[in-house]
C-alpha positions in Angstrom: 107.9 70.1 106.5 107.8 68.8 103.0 110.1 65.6 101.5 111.6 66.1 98.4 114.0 63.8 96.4 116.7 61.8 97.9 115.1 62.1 101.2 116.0 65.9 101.3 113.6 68.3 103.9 111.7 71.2 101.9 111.0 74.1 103.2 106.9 75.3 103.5 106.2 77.4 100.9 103.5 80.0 101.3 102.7 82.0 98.3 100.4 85.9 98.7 98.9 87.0 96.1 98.3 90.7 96.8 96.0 92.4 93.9 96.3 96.4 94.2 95.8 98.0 97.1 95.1 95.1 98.7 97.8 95.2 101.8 101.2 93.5 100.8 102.9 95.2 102.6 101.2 95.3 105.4 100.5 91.5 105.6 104.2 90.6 105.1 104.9 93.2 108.1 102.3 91.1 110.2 104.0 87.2 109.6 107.4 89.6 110.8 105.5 90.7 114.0 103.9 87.3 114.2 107.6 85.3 113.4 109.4 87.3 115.6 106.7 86.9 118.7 107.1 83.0 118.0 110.5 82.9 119.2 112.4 83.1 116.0 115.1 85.0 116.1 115.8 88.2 114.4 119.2 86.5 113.1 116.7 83.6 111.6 114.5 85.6 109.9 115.5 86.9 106.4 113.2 89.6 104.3 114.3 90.1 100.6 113.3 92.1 98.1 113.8 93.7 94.5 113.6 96.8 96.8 114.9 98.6 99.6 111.4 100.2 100.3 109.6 97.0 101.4 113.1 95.5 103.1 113.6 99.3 104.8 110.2 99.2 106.1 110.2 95.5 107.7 113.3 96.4 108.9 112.2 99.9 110.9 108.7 98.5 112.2 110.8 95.5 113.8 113.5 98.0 115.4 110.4 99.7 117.1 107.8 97.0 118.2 110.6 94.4 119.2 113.9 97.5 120.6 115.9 95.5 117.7 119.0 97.6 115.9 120.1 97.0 113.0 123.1 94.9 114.0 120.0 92.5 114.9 118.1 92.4 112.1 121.0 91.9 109.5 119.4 89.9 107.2 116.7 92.4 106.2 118.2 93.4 102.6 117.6 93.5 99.2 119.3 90.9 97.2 122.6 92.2 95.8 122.7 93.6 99.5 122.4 90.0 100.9 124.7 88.9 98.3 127.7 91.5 98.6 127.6 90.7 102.7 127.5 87.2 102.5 130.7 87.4 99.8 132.0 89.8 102.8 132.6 92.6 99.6 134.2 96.0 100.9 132.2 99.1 99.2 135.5 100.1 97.6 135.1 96.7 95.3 131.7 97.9 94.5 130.9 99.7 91.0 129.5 103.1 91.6 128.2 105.5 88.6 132.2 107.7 88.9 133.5 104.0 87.9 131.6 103.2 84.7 132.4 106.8 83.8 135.9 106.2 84.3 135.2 102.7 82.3 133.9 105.0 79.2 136.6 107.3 79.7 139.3 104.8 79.4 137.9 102.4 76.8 136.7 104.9 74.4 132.7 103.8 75.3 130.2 106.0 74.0 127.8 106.6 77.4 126.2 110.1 78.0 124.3 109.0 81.3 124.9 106.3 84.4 123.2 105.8 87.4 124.2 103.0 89.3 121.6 102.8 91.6 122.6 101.1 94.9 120.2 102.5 97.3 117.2 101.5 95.8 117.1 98.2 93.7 120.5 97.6 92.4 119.6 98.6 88.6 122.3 100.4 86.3 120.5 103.0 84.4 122.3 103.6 81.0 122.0 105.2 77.7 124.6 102.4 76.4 122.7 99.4 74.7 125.5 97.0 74.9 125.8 97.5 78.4 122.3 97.4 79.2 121.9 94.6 77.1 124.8 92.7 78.2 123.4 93.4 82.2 119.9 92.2 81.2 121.2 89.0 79.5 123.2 87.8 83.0 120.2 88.3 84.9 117.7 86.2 82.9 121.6 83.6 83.3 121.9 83.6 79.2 124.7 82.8 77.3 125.6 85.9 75.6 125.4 84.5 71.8 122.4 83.1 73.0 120.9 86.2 74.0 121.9 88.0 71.5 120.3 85.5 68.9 117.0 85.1 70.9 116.3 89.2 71.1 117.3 89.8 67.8 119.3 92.9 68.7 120.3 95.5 65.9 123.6 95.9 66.4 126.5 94.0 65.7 128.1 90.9 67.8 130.8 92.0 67.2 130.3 95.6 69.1 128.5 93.7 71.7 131.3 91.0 72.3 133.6 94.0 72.6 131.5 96.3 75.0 131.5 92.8 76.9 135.3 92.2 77.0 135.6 95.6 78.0 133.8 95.9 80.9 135.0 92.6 82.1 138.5 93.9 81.6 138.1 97.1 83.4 136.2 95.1 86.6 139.2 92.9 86.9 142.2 95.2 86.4 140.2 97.9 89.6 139.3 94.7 91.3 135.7 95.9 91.0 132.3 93.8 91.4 128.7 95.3 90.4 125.6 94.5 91.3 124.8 91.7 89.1 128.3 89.7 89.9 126.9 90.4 93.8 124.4 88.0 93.1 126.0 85.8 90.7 129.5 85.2 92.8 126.6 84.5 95.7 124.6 81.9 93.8 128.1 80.4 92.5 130.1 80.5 96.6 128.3 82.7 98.7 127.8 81.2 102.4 124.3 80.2 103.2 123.1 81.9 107.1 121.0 79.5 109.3 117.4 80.7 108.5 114.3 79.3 109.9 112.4 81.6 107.5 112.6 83.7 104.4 110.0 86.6 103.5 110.4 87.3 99.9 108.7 90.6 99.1 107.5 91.9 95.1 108.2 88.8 93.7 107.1 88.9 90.4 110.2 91.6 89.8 112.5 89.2 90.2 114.7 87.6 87.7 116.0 84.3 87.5 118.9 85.2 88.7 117.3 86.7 91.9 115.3 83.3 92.3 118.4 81.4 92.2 119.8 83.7 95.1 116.3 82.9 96.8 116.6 79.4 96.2 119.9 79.0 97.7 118.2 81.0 101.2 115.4 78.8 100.8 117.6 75.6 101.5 117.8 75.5 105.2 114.3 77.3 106.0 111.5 76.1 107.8 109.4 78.4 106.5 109.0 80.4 103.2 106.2 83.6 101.9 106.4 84.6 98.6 104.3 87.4 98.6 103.4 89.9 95.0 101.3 89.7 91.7 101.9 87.9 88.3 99.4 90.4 87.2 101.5 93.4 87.9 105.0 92.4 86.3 106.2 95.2 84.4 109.7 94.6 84.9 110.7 92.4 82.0 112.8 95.0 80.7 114.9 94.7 83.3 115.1 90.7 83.1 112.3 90.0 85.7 111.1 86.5 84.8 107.3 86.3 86.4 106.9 83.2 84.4 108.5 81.7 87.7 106.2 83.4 90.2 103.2 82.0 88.0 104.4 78.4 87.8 105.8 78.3 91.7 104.0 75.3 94.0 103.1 75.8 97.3 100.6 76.7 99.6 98.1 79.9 97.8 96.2 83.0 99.1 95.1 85.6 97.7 94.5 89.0 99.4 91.2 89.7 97.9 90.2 93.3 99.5 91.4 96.5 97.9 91.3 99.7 100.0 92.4 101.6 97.2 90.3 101.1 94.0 86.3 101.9 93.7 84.0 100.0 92.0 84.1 101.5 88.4 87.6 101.3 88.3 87.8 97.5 89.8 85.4 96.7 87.1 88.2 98.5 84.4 91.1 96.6 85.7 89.2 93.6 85.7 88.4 93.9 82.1 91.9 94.4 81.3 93.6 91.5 83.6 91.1 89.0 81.9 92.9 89.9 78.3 96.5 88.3 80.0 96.5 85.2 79.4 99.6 83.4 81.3 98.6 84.5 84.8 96.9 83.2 88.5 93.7 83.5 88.1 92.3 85.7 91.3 89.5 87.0 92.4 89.2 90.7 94.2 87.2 93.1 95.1 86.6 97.1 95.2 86.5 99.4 97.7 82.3 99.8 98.3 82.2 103.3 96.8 81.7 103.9 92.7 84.1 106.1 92.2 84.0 107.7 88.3 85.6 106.5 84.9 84.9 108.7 82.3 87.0 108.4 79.3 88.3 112.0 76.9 88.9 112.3 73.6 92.0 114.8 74.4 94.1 115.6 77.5 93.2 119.5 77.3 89.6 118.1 78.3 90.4 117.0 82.3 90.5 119.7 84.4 93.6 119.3 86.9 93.5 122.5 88.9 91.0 120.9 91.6 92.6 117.5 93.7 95.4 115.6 93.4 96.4 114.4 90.0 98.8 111.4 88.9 99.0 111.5 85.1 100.1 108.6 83.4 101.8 107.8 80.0 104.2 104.7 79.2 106.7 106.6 77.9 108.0 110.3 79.1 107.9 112.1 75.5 104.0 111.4 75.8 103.1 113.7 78.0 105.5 116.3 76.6 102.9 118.5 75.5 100.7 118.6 78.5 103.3 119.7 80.6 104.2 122.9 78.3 100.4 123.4 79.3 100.8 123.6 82.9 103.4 126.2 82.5 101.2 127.8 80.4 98.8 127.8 83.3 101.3 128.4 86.3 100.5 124.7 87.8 102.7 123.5 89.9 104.0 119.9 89.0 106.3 117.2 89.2 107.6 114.7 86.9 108.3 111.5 88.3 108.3 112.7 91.9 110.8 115.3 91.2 109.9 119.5 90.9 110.6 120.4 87.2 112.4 123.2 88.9 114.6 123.4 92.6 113.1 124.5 95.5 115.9 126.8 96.2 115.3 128.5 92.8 111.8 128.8 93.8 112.5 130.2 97.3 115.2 132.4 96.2 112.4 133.8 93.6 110.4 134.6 96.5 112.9 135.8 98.9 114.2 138.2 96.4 110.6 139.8 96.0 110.0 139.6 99.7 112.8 141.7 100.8 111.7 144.1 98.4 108.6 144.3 99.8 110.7 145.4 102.8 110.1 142.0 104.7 112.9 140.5 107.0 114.1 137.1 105.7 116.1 134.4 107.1 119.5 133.0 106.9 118.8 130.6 104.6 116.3 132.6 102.3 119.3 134.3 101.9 121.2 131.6 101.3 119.3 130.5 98.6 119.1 134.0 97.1 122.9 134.3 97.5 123.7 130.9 95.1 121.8 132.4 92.3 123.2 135.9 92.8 126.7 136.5 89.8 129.3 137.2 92.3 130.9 139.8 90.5 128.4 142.2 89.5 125.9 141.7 92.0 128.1 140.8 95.6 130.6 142.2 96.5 134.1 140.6 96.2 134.2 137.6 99.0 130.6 137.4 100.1 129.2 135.0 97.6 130.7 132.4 100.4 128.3 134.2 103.4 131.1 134.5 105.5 130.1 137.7 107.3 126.9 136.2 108.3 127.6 135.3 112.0 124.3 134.4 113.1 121.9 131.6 111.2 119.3 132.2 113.8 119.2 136.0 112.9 116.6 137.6 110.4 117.8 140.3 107.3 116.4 142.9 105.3 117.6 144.2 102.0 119.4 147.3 104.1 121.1 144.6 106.1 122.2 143.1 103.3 123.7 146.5 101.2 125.4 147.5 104.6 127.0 144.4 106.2 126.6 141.9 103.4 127.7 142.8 100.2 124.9 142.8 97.8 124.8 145.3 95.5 122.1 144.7 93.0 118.9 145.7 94.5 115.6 147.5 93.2 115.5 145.0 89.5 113.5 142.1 89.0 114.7 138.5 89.9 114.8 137.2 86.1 117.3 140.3 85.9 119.4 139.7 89.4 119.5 135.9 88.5 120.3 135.7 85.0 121.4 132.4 84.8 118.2 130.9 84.7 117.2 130.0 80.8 114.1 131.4 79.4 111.6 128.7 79.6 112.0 128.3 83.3 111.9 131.7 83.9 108.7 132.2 81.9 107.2 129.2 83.8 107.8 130.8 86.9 106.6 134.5 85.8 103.3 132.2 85.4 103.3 130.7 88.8 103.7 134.0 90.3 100.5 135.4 88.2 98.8 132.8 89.9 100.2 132.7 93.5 102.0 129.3 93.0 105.4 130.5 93.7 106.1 127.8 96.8 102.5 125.7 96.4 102.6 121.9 96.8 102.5 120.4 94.1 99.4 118.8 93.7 100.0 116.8 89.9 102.7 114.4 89.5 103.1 113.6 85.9 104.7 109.9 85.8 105.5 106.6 83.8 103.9 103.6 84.8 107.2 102.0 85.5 108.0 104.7 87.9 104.1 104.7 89.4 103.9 101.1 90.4 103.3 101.1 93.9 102.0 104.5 94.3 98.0 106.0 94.3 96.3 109.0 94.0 92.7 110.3 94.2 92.7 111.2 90.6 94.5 109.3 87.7 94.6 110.8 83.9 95.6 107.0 81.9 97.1 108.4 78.7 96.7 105.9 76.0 99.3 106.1 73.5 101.6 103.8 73.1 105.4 103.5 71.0 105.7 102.0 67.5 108.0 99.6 69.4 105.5 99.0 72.2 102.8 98.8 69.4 104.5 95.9 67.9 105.2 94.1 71.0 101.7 94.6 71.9 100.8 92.7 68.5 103.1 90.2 69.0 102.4 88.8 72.5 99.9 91.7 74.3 100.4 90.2 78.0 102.9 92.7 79.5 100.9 95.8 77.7 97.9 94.2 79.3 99.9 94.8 82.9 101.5 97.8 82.3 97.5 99.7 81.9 96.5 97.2 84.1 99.0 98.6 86.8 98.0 102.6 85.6 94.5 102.4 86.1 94.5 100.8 89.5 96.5 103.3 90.9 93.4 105.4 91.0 91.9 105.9 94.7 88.6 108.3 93.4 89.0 108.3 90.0 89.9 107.4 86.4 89.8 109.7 83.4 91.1 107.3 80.4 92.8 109.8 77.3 92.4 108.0 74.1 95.5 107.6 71.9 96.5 110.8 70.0 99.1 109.1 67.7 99.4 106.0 65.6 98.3 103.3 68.0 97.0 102.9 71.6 95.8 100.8 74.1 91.8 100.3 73.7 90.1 100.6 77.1 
């Protein structure tokens, strides 16, 4: 135990440095098992995090290895979590996305798209600047004509002050909270729990006001691990301030053993860390295999039909044009984890040519089938709703479904039967059928970085290009660029295929 001013006990601090692929996770997992072995108690033991992956996952191995519930672990939670139990806040108090919407209704606020994103790391998603401006500015704890001076924002303080009021107005008059005041309100009054130790987990996402809230849970602790990577702060959009992470004291390792990056692509990353200048230095090391790197003057040039395929671009519109390609070419894909088109489209597609083939189907193929079907010209009046089907174990045929079912369009093609699909989807999947890729896995998942970070493949296509916005920022102070493609190539498990810039300006690898 350290001794800080006025006499006052400090907690030990314990920073992990965990390079990519190197095991965070799984070494924060192992000082739970070995806390909780120890004889600290579950309701001692706090794990934080930007996150509800890493806190989720803590959480679950604990319930297993130790027979915990989650009444006994209650302290795993990310950190507006932590903050709206400790303020004892009823979900009804909380602002959900059907709130701001009501907000913009009411105050006349000019938002096409919310997403207030409580399950996963407390972020609201908008297309409104002074909102997302105004959120940003509390987290990095600004004053908001300070902010608005020191970002040089082009818009007018006057619009801002007023999308400010609003908001505040609205919160009060509905009695409502959101996921910033969670942590604020807690910083500010928020009742402290007895903690012998506190696990902070991707700590270089954090913003100041997240390290206040960590501070305040540091101040009875015996024991503290601060475990991420300076290097791999991409976050600063959203406020995260690594500049703390990198200046923290305390006790150092570094987790210096990737399992996920070869040797030709360590040696990439490495080139590229070494260009960031306010950072920990650390040292790592590559799997023992070479893997490849091979850069391409053009996209077209990697061939993405064999293996799994991440590609990567730092903004969506980049990789606009490749995507157009794999329809061209009936690939399955995904964009940012999620199928370009519904499963249920895609099995009702298949369904629909299946019982034409005279196969039996079952209850919910036909399901699916049934919710892209027009109810008026191809069911029959009240079957849309699948009332008459009395068995979901039971299997169907197109003759079961004429005589006890109500469908009556039969013997036309499924672009005909469902005709509410738009052209270009139906195109794309005309090409998926040419090549038998109907209901295939996707096996490409075309990404930003921001959305990548934490995730691997065998095969990584780096695109290159970068915004006349980035561009400029990249002239201006280069260090986050320098992480962002630092953070895309070492996704890489096999290997790397670098795309140089097609536009304007680019990243030089």
């Amino acid at each position: 135990m350290l001794i800080g001013k006025e006499g006052v006990a400090l907690p030990e601090i314990n920073i992990i440095l965990g390079p990519p692929g190197t095991g965070k996770t799984e070494n924060l997992l192992r000082i739970v098992d070995q806390e909780l072995k120890n004889n600290t108690g579950p309701d001692k033991l706090a794990f934080v995090s930007f996150t509800t992956k890493a806190t989720n996952e803590a959480r679950d191995r604990a319930k297993v290895k130790f027979n915990y519930t989650d009444d006994d672990l209650p302290y795993f939670r990310t950190l507006h979590s932590f903050g709206k139990r400790q303020l004892n806040m009823a979900n009804s108090e909380v602002m959900r996305s059907a709130d701001y919407k009501k907000f913009a209704e009411d105050y006349g606020v000019d938002m096409t798209f919310v997403h207030a994103d409580w399950d996963d790391n407390g972020i609201v998603s908008t297309d409104n600047v002074f909102l997302k401006e105004y959120n940003k500015s509390r987290m990095k704890m600004m004053e908001l004509d300070e902010y608005y001076n020191k970002e040089n924002l082009d818009f007018s303080w006057q619009e801002f002050l007023r999308a400010r009021n609003s908001l505040e107005e609205f919160k009060h008059r509905n009695n409502k909270s959101d996921f910033t005041d969670m942590l604020s309100l807690f910083v500010e009054t928020g009742n402290v729990p007895e903690l012998d130790v506190v696990i902070v987990d991707e700590a270089q996402d954090l913003s100041l006001l997240q390290w206040k809230v960590c501070e305040k849970l540091f101040k009875n602790a015996k024991r503290v691990y601060i475990s991420g990577d300076d290097d791999q702060a991409i976050f600063r959009w959203a406020g995260a301030d690594v500049e703390y992470l990198i200046n923290m004291k305390g006790n150092q390792k570094v987790l210096d053993q990737s399992y996920r990056c070869p040797k030709l692509v360590h040696n990439v990353a490495d080139e590229i860390v070494q260009r960031i200048i306010n950072r920990r230095p650390k040292v790592w090391k590559g799997r023992d295999v070479d893997g490849s790197v091979r850069h391409h003057a053009y996209p077209e040039s990697v061939d993405v039909r064999e293996g799994n395929w991440l590609i990567l671009a730092t903004c969506k519109y980049m990789y606009n044009e490749m995507e157009d390609d794999l329809r061209i070419q009936g690939l399955p894909y995904k964009k940012n984890n999620k199928l370009p088109i519904s499963k249920e489209l895609l099995n009702a597609v298949d369904t629909w040519d299946r019982l034409h083939c005279g196969e039996y189907v079952s209850y919910k193929n036909v399901k699916d089938v049934y919710s892209y079907l027009p109810s008026k010209t191809a069911l029959e009046h009240g079957h849309k709703n699948m009332q008459s089907f009395i068995n979901e174990d039971s299997e169907y045929s197109i003759v079961d479904l004429q005589d006890d079912h109500g469908l009556k369009l039969t013997n036309v093609p499924w672009d005909v039967a469902f005709n509410s699909i738009g052209r270009k989807d139906a195109e794309y999947i005309r090409n998926l059928q040419r090549f038998d890729n109907i209901t295939a896995d996707p096996k490409i998942n075309m990404s930003t970085i921001h959305v990548a970070k934490g995730g691997e493949c065998d095969n990584v296509m780096l695109l290159t290009d970068l915004s006349r916005a980035n561009q400029i920022e990249m002239e201006n102070d280069s260090d986050d660029t320098n992480r962002v493609f630092y953070v895309g190539a070492t996704r890489a498990k096999k290997s790397l295929h670098i795309i140089s810039n097609q536009n304007y300006g680019g990243f030089r690898i």
